[in-house]
C-alpha positions as CSV (number, residue, x, y, z in Angstrom):
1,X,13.4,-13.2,25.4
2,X,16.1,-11.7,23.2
3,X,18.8,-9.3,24.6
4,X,17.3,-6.5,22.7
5,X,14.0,-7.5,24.7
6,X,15.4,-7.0,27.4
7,X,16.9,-3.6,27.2
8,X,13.4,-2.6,25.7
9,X,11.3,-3.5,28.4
10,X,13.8,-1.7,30.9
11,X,13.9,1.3,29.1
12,X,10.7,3.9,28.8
13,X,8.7,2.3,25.1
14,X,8.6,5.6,23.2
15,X,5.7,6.8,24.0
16,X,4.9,8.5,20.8
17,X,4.8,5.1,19.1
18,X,1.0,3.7,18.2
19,X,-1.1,1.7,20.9
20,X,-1.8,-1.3,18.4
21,X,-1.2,-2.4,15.0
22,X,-3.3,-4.8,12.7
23,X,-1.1,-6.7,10.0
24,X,-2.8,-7.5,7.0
25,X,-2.5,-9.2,3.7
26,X,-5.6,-9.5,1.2
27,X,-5.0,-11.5,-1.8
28,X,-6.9,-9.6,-5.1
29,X,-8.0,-10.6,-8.6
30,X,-5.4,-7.6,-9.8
31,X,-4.1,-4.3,-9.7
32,X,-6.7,-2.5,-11.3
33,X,-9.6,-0.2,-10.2
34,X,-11.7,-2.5,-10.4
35,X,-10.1,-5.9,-9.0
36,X,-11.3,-7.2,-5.9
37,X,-10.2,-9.0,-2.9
38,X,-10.2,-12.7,-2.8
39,X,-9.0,-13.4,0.8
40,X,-8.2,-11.3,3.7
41,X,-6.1,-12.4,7.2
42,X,-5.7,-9.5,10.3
43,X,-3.2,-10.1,12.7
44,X,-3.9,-7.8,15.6
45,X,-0.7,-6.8,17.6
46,X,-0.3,-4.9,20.7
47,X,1.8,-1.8,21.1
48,X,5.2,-3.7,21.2
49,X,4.2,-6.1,18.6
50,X,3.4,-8.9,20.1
51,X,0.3,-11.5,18.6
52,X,-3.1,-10.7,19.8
53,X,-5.1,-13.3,17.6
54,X,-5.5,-13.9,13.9
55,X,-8.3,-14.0,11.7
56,X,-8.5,-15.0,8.0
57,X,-11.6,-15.1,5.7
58,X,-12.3,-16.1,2.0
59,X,-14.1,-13.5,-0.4
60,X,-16.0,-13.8,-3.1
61,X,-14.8,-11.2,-5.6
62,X,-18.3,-12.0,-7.9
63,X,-16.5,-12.0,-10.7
64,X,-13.3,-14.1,-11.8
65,X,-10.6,-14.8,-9.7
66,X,-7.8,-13.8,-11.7
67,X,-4.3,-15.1,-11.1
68,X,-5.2,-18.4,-9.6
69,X,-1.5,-19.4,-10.8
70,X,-0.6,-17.2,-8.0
71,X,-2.7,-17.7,-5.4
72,X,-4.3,-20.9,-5.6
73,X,-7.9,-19.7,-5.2
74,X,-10.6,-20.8,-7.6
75,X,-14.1,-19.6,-8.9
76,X,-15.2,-23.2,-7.3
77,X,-13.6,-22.3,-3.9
78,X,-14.9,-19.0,-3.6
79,X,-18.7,-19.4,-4.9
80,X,-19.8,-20.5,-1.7
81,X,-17.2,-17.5,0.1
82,X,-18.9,-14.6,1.8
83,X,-19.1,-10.9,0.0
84,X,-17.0,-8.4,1.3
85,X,-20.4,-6.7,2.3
86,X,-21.3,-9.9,4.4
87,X,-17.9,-9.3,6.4
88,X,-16.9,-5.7,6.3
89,X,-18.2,-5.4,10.0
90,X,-16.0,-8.1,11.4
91,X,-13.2,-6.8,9.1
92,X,-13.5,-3.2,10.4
93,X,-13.8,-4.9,14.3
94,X,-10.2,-6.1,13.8
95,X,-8.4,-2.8,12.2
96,X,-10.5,-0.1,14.4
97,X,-7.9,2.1,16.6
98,X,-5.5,0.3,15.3
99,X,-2.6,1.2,13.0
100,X,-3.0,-0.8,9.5
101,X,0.7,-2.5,8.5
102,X,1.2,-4.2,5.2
103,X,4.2,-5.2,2.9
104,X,3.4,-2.0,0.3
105,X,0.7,-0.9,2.5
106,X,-0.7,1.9,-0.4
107,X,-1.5,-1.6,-2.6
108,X,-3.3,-3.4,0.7
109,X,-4.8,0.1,2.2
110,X,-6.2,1.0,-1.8
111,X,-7.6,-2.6,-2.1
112,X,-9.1,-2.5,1.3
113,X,-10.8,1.0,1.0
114,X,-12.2,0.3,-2.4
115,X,-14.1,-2.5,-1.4
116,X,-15.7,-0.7,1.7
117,X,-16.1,2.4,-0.7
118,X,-18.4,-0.2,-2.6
119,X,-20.5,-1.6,0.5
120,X,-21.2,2.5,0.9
121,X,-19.1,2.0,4.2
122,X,-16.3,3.9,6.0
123,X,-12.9,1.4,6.9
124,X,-12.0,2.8,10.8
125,X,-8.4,3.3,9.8
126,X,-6.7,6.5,10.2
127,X,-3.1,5.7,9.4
128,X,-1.0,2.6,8.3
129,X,3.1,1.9,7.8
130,X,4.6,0.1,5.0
131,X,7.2,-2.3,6.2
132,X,9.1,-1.5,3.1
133,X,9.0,2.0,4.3
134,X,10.3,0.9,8.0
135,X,12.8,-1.4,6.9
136,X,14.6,1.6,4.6
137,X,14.6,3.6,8.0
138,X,16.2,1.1,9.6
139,X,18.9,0.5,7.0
140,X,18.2,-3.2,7.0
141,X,20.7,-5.0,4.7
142,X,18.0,-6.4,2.3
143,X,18.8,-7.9,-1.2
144,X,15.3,-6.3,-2.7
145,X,12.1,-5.7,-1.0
146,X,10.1,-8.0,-1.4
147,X,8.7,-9.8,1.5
148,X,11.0,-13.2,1.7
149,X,13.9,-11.0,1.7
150,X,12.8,-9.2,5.1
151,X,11.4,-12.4,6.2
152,X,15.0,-14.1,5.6
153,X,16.6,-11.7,7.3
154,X,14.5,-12.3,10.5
155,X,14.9,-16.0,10.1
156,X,11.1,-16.0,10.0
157,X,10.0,-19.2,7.6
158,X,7.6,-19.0,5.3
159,X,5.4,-21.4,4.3
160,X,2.6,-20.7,1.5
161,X,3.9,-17.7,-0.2
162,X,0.7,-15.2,-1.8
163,X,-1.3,-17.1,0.9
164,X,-3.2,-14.3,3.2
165,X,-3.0,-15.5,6.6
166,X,0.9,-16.9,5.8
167,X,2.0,-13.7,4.5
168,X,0.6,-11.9,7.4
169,X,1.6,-14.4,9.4
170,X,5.3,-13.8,8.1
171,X,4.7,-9.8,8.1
172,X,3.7,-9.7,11.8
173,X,7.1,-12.1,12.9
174,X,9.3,-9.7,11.0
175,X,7.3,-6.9,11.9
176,X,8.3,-7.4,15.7
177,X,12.0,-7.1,15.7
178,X,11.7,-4.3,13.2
179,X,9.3,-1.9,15.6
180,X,11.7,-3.1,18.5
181,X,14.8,-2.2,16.4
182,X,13.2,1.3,15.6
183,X,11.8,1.6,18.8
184,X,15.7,1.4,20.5
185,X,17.4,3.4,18.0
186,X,14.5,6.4,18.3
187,X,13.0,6.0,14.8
188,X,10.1,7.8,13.7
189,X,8.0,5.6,12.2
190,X,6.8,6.1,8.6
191,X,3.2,6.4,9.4
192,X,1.1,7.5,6.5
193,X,-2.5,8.9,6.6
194,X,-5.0,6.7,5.2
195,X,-8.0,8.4,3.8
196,X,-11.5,7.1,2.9
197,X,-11.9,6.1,-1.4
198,X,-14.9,6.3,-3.0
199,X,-16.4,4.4,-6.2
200,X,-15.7,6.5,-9.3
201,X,-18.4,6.5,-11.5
202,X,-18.5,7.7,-16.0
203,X,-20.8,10.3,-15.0
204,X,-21.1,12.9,-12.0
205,X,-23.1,11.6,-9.5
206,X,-25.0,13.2,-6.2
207,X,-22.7,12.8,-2.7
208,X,-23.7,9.1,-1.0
209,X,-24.5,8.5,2.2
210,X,-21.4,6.1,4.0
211,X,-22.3,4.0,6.6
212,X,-19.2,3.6,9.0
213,X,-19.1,0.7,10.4
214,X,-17.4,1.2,13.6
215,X,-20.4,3.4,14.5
216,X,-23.6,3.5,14.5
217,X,-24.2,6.4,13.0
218,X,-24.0,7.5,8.9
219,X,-21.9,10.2,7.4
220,X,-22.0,11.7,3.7
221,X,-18.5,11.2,1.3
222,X,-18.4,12.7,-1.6
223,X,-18.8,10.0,-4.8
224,X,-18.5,12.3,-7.5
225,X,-16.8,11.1,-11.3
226,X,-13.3,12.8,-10.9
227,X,-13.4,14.5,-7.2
228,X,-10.3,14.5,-5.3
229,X,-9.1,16.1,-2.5
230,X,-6.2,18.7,-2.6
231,X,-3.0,18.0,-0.6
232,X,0.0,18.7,0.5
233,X,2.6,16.2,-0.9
234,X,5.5,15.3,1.7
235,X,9.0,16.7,-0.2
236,X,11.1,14.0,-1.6
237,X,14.4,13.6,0.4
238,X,16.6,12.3,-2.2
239,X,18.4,14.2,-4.4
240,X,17.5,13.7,-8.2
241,X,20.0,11.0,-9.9
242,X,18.6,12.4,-13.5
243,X,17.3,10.1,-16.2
244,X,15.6,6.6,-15.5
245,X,17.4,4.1,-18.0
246,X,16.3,1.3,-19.9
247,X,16.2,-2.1,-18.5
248,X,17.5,-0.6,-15.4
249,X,16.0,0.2,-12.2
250,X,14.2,3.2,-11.0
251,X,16.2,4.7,-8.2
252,X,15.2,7.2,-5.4
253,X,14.9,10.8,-6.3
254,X,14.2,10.6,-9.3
255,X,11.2,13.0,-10.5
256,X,8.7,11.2,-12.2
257,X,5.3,12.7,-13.7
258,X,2.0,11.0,-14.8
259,X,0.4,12.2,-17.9
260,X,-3.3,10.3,-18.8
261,X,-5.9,7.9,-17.8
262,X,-5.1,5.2,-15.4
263,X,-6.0,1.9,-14.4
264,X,-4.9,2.2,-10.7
265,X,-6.4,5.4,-9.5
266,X,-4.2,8.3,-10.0
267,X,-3.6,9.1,-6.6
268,X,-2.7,5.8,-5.1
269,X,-0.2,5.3,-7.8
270,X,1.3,8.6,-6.9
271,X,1.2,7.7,-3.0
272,X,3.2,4.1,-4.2
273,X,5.7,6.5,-6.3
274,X,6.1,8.8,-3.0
275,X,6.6,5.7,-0.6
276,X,9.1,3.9,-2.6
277,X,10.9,7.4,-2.2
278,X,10.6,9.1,-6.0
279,X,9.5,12.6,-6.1
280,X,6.0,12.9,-8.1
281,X,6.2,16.2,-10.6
282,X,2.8,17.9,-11.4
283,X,4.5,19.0,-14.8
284,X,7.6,18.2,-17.2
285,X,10.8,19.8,-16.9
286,X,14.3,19.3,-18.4
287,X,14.8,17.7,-15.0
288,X,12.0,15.2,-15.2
289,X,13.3,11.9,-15.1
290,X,10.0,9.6,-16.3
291,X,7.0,10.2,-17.7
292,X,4.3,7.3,-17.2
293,X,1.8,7.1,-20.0
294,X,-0.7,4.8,-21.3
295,X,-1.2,7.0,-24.5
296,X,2.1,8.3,-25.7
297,X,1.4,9.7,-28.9
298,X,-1.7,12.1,-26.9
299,X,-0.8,15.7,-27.8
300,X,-1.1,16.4,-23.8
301,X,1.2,19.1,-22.5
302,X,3.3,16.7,-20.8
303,X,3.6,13.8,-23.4
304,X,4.7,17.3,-26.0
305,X,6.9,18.7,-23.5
306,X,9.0,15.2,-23.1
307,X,9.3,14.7,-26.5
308,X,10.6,18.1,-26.9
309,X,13.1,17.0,-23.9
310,X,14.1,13.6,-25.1
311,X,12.2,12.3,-21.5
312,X,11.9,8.6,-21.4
313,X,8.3,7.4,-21.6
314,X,7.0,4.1,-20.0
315,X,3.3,2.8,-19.5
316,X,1.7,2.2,-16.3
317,X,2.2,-1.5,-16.7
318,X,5.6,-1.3,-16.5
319,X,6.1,1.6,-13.7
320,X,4.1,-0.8,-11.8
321,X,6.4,-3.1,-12.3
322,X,9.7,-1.2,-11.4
323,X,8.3,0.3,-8.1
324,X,8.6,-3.4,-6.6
325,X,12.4,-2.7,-6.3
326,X,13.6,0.5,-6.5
327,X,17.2,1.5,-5.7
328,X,18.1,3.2,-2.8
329,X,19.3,6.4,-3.3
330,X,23.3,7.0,-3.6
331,X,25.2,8.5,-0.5
């Protein structure tokens, strides 16, 4: 038991913090709408982080697997894998009353609830933390965010990078000291609501009937082609640093709008915008600082009003790309 341990456990666990955590990983055929999960691992966690058990499970993503290059799984290793359908149940056991924690938890979360969206079922999580979130509050002296970098910094080893049960293996050992960092210094965890997706369709359709697994009991979502729900978007706490700039990184603050169709639904792009601390704009200003486009030369509002501006444009590809590091903003 570590020094820090031991002050913890004499002193009153903030009792505000959540009762139980799942970590998890899932391992997808892309970042798209319509990608699917090819593996899944759960590691369930008490309320001070400690291992509960783990559980990891193969999917068969009925269609192919994508970047094998990058996860090592194959259409001949996952024709004989279950459908998410055959283990949504057990999946749900594992995450219900429990927060869900993942390394850019909006990517796991949107993944997750998109496949149980699909099996017409309800995922029993009501809120989830992103470690790259908590390790920001903390301060932590990282390099970049990505997950080797927190894991180094723990002197946590890891051992089959993009492997589920590894990575979440890794996540829940550098999880621990974080929540017991956070815990001693009074930090309000970044806990994030996680609301229920549904399968868009190209046409309107009639509401479906969810079944939620945790329950035995049904419950209608609504399915419709283009329904979301309104909401309040938290306000950004950065100040804005102006411009993005070619080949350079995006940094915090810095207002960013969306303008067109997407291939990651709009919202959860907007929720991974807000989490890596940039301030989504419903419209473009002289003050805007990005607009992400997959069709530049549209004559929408937006895409006129940046021209007008001089407003750099980029394409969903590559914003995608740049919110895997963003700079911290400047004191």
């Amino acid at each position: 038991m570590t020094m820090l341990d031991d002050r913890m456990t004499a002193a009153a666990w903030p009792t505000a913090y959540p009762q139980g955590y799942a970590v998890v990983d899932v391992e997808t055929t892309g970042l798209a709408r319509d990608d699917r999960i090819v593996s899944a691992a759960v590691y369930r966690l008490d309320s001070q982080g400690n291992v509960e058990d783990h559980w990891y499970t193969l999917v068969n993503p009925e269609r192919d697997p994508g970047p094998v290059w990058i996860h090592g799984l194959t259409s001949d290793v996952l024709e004989g894998a279950p459908l998410f359908a055959d283990i949504a149940h057990e999946f749900a056991g594992r995450l219900e009353g429990r927060v869900l924690v993942a390394h850019n938890a909006i990517f796991d979360w949107s993944m997750i609830a998109r496949e149980y969206a699909r099996a017409e079922r309800v995922p029993p999580v009501r809120q989830r933390l992103c470690t790259i979130a908590l390790s920001k509050e903390l301060a932590l002296p990282l390099p970049n965010h990505k997950l080797e970098s927190l894991a180094a910094h723990f002197g946590v080893v890891q051992q089959r990078a993009h492997n589920a049960l590894d990575d979440a293996r890794v996540l829940a050992e550098a999880f621990r000291p974080s929540l017991h960092a956070a815990a001693e210094r009074g930090v309000r965890l970044p806990l994030l609501e996680c609301r229920p997706l549904t399968e868009w369709s190209s046409a309107p359709a009639a509401p479906r009937i969810g079944y939620q697994a945790s329950r035995s009991s049904y419950q209608p979502y609504p399915s419709a082609a283009g329904w979301r729900p309104s909401r309040k978007r938290p306000p950004c706490p950065y100040p804005n640093p102006g411009r993005y700039e070619s080949d350079k990184p995006l940094k915090q603050g810095m207002r960013v709008a969306f303008s067109g169709d997407t291939s990651i639904e709009r919202e959860l792009l907007e929720d991974r915008a807000i989490e890596a601390g940039l301030h989504v704009a419903t419209s473009v200003s002289r003050l805007t600082s990005l607009l992400v486009t997959n069709d530049p030369d549209s004559a929408t509002s937006k895409t006129v009003k940046a021209k007008s501006f001089g407003t750099p444009v980029i394409d969903e590809a590559a914003f995608t790309q740049l919110l895997r590091d963003v700079a911290p903003a400047e004191d």
